[in-house]
C-alpha positions in Angstrom: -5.1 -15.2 7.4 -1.7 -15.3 6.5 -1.0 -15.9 2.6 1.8 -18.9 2.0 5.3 -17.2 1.5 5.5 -16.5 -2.7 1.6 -16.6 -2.9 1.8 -13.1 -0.7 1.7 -10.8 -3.7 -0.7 -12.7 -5.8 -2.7 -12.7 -2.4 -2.5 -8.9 -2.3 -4.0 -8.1 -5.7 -0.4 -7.8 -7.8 -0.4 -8.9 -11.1 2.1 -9.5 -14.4 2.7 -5.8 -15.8 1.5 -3.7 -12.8 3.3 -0.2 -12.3 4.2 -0.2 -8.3 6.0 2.4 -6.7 6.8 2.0 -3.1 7.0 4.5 -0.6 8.4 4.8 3.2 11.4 1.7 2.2 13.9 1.3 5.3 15.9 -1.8 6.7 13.1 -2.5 8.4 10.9 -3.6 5.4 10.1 -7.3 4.3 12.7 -8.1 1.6 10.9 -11.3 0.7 7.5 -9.7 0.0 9.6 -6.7 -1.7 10.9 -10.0 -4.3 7.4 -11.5 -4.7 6.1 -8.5 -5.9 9.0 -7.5 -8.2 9.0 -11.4 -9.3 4.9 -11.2 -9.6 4.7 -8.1 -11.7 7.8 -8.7 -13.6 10.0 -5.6 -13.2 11.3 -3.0 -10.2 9.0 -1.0 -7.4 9.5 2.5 -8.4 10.6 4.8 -5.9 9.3 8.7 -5.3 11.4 10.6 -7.9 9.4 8.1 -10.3 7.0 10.4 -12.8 4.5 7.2 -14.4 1.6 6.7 -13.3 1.2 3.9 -10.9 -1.0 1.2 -10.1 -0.6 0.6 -6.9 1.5 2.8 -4.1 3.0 0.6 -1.8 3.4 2.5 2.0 5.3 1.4 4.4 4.1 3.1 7.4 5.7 3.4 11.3 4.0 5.1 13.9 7.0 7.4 14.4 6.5 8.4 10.4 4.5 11.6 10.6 1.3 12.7 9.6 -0.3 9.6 8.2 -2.8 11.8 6.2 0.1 13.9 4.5 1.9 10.9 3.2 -1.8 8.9 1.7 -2.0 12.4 -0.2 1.1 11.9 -1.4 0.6 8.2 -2.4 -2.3 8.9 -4.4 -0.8 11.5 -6.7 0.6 9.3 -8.9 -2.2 7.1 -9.3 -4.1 5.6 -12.0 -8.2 6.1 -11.6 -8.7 2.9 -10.4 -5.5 2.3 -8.7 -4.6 1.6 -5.0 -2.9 1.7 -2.2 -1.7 -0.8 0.6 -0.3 0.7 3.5 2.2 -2.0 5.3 2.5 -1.5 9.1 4.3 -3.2 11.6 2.2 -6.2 14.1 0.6 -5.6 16.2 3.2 -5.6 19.6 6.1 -4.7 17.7 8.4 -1.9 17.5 6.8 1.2 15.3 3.3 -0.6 15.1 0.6 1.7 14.0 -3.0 1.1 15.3 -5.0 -0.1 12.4 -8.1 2.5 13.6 -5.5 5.3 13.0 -5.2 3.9 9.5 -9.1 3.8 9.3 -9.9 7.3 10.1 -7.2 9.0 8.2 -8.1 7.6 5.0 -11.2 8.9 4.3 -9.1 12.4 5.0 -7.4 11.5 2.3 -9.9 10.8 0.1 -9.7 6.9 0.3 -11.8 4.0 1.4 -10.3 0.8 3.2 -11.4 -2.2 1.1 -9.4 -5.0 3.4 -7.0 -5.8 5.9 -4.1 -8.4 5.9 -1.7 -10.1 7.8 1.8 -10.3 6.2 3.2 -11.7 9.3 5.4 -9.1 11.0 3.8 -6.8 8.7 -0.1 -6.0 8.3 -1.6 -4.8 5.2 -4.5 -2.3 4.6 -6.3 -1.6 0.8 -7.2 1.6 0.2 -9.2 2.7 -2.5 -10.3 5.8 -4.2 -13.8 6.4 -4.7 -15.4 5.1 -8.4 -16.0 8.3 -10.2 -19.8 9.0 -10.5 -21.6 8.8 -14.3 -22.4 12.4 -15.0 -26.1 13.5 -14.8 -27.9 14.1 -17.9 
């Protein structure tokens, strides 16, 4: 399913006041969904020399970009408890596309679940989440 151009960030969870940082940025990206979200939440996607604590990390992710693993560890330094990531890949077909099973199996390496998949046209978009934090015993 492929959200309707300015509903794409809304789509994806991104919300008025959100912290975003943004990771793996290159020509390549997609400079209209970059605007929706900066429009959505109302301010700039941080890059990686940003110290707050984010709600969402935003990885964009080419097959040629290294160890997949290494960079979700990364993304989830910086976040909040219940905060997320979305790792943006390129189609399926195209140049630098990532198969989405490599996605699957590294995040639970890093610690993460997958929660959803979307199509962003000539990008795809995975959820990750990290695990709700257990009540302590009594």
């Amino acid at each position: 399913m492929v959200a309707a151009h300015g509903n794409r960030a809304e789509a994806l969870g991104f919300s008025s006041g959100m912290v975003v940082q943004e990771l793996g940025w290159d020509e390549d990206t997609d400079d209209d969904l970059r605007a929706d979200i900066e429009e959505l939440i109302g301010g700039d996607l941080l890059d990686e020399d940003s110290d707050e604590v984010m709600d969402v990390v935003i990885l964009w992710w080419r097959e040629s970009d290294g160890d997949l693993v290494d960079a979700l560890m990364d993304a989830i330094g910086p976040l909040a408890d219940d905060g997320y990531v979305w790792v943006f890949s390129p189609k399926t077909g195209t140049d630098g596309y990532v198969d989405p099973a490599e996605i699957a199996e590294a995040a639970p390496t890093a610690g993460l679940t997958q929660t959803s998949a979307m199509n962003l046209g000539d990008w795809s978009g995975s959820r990750l989440v990290q695990p709700k934090a257990r009540a302590p015993r009594k």
